[in-house]
C-alpha positions as CSV (number, residue, x, y, z in Angstrom):
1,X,116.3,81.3,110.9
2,X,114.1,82.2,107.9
3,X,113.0,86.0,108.1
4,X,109.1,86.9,107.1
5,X,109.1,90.3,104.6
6,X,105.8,92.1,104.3
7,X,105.7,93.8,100.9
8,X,103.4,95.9,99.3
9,X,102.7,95.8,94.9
10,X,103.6,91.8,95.1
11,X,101.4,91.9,91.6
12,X,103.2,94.4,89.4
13,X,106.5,94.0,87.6
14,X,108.7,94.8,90.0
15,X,106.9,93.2,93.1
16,X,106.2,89.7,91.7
17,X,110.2,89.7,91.0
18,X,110.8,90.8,94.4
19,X,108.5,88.2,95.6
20,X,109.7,85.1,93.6
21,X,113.7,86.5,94.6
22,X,112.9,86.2,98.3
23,X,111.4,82.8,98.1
24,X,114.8,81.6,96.2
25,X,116.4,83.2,99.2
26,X,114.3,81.0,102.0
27,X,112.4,84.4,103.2
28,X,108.8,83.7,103.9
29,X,106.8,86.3,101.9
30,X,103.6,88.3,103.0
31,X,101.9,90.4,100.1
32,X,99.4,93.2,100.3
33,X,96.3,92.7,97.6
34,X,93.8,94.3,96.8
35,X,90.5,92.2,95.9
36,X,90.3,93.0,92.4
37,X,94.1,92.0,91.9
38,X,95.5,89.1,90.0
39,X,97.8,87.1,91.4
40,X,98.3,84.3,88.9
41,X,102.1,85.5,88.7
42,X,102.9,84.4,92.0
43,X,101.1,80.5,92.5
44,X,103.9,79.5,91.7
45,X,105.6,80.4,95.6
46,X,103.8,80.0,98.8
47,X,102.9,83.5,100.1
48,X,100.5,85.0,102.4
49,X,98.2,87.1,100.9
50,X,96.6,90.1,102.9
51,X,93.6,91.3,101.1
52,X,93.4,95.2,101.6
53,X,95.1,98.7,100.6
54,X,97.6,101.6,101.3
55,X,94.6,103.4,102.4
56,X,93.2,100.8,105.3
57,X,95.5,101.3,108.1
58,X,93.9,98.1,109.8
59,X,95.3,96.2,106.4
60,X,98.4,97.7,106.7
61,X,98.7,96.4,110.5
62,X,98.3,93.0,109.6
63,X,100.4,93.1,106.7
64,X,103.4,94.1,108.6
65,X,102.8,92.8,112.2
66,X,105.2,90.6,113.4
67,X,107.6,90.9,110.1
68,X,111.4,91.5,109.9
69,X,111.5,93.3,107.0
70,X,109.1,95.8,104.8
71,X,109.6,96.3,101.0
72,X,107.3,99.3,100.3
73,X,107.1,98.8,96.5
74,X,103.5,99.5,95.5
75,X,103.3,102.9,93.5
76,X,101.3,104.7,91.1
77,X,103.7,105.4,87.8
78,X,100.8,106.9,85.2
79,X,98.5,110.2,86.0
80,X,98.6,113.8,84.8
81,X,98.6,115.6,87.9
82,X,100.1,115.7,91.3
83,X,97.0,114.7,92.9
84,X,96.8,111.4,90.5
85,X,100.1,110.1,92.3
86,X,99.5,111.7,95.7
87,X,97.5,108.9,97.1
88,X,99.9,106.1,96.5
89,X,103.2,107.4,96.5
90,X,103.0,110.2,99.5
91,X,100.1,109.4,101.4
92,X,100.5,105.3,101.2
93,X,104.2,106.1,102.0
94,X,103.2,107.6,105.6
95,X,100.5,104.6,106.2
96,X,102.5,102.0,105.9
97,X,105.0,103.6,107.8
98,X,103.2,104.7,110.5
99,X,101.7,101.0,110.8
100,X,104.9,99.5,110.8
101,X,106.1,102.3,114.0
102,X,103.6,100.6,115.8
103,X,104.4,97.1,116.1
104,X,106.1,95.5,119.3
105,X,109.1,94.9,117.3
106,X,109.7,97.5,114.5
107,X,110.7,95.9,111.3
108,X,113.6,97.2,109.0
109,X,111.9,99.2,106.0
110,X,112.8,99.7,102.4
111,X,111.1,102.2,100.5
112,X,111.2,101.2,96.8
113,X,111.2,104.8,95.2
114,X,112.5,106.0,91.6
115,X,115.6,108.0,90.0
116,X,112.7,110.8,89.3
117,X,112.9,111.4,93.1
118,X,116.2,113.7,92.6
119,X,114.5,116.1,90.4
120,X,111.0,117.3,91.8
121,X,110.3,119.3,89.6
122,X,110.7,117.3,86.5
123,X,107.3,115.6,86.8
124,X,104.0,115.5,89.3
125,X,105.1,112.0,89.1
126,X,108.9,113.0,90.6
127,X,107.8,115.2,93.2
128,X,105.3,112.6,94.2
129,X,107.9,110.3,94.5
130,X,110.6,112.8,96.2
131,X,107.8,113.5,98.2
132,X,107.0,110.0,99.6
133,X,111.1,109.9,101.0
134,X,110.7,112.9,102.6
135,X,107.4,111.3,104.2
136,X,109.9,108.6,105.4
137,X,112.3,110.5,106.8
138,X,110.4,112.8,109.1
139,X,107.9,109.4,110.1
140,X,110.6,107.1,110.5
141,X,113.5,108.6,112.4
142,X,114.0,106.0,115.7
143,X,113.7,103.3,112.4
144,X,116.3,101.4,110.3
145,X,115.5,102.1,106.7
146,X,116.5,102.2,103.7
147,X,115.7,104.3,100.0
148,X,116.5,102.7,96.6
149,X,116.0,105.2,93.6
150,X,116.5,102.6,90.7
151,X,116.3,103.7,86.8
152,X,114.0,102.8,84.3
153,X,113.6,98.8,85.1
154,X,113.2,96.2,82.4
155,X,112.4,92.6,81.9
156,X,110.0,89.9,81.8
157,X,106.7,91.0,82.4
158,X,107.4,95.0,82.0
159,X,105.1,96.9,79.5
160,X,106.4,100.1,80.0
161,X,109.9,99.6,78.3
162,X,108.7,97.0,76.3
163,X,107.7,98.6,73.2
164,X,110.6,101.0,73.0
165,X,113.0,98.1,73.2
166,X,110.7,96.0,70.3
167,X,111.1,98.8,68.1
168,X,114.7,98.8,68.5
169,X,114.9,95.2,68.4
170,X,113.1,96.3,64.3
171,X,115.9,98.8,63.6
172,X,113.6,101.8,64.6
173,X,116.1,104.0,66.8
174,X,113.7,106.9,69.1
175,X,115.6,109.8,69.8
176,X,114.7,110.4,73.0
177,X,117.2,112.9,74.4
178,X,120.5,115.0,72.8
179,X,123.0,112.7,71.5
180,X,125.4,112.7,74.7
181,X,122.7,112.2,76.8
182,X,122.9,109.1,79.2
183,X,119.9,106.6,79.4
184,X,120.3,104.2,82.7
185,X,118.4,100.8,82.5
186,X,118.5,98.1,85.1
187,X,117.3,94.4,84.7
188,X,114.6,93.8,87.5
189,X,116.3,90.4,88.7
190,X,119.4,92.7,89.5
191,X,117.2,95.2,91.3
192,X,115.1,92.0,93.4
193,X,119.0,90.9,93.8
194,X,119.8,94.1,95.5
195,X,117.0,94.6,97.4
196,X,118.1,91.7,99.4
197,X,121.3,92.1,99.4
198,X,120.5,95.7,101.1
199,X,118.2,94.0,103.6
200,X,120.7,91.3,104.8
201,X,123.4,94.4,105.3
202,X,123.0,96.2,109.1
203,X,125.1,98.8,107.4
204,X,123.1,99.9,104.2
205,X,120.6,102.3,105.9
């Protein structure tokens, strides 16, 4: 039987792989947008699209009603202060969790968070993000769920890493940390791969 996944940032990087990975995998896809987004990435797969925002609860309701699964993957990754990431990545967090608490049949939720999460006080952007999980754990207690913290993410259609790893490709070497410092990077299909993978496992919450 083919399972319906409501996910949230279906236009960035991360979320258009996400989306086009469950479609290989026969899931039927339903994608929070907002009216302004572009969503030229995805016309290539049949998706529902549910125009709203992290902030609309009503949105939010018919985004995830009737779903299996939730992929919470939209997030706000530039900003100088807390309160520029607050909005997204801890308030959003609690909507979308609360919405998905209230439905008849309470879908399985992954919460697509960040490596940064493990040390708050490294960034506003980190204790936003640290924040938001702890925002699913009190919320979300009689709920299956899950937390993936993934590294720096790169691949096709990424403009973060992309100009660090052009002016490698040129021979121009950044030092970015001491010399014995570790660097982690994971392709995005591997990261849309395990994102399934954790969702088809009863065992990985």
């Amino acid at each position: 039987m083919s399972r319906t996944v409501a996910l949230t940032g279906a236009t960035g990087f991360i979320g258009s792989a996400l989306a086009h990975r469950f479609h290989t995998a026969g899931w039927a896809v339903r994608a929070l947008v907002r009216a302004s987004s572009p969503t030229a990435n995805l016309a290539t797969i049949p998706i529902q699209f549910v125009e709203g925002n992290l902030a609309d609860l009503e949105s939010l309701r018919r985004l995830v009603e009737g779903v299996d699964d939730v992929v919470h993957c939209a997030g706000c990754v530039r900003g100088w202060s807390f309160t520029d990431f607050e909005s997204v990545n801890v308030h959003g967090v609690a909507n979308i969790v609360r919405a998905s608490f209230e439905q008849t049949r309470v879908p399985r939720f992954l919460l697509m968070s960040s490596l940064a999460a493990r040390e708050p006080l490294m960034s506003p952007y980190a204790m936003s993000k640290s924040q938001g999980e702890a925002q699913l754990a009190v919320l979300a207690k009689e709920m299956e769920w899950t937390v993936l913290r993934p590294p720096a993410v790169y691949g096709p259609g990424d403009r973060e890493l992309r100009p660090l790893l052009e002016w490698m490709g040129k021979g121009i070497a950044l030092k970015l940390a001491p010399d014995q410092a570790r660097f982690s990077l994971l392709y995005v299909d591997d990261l849309a791969d395990a994102v399934v993978m954790c969702l088809e496992n009863a065992s990985s919450t």
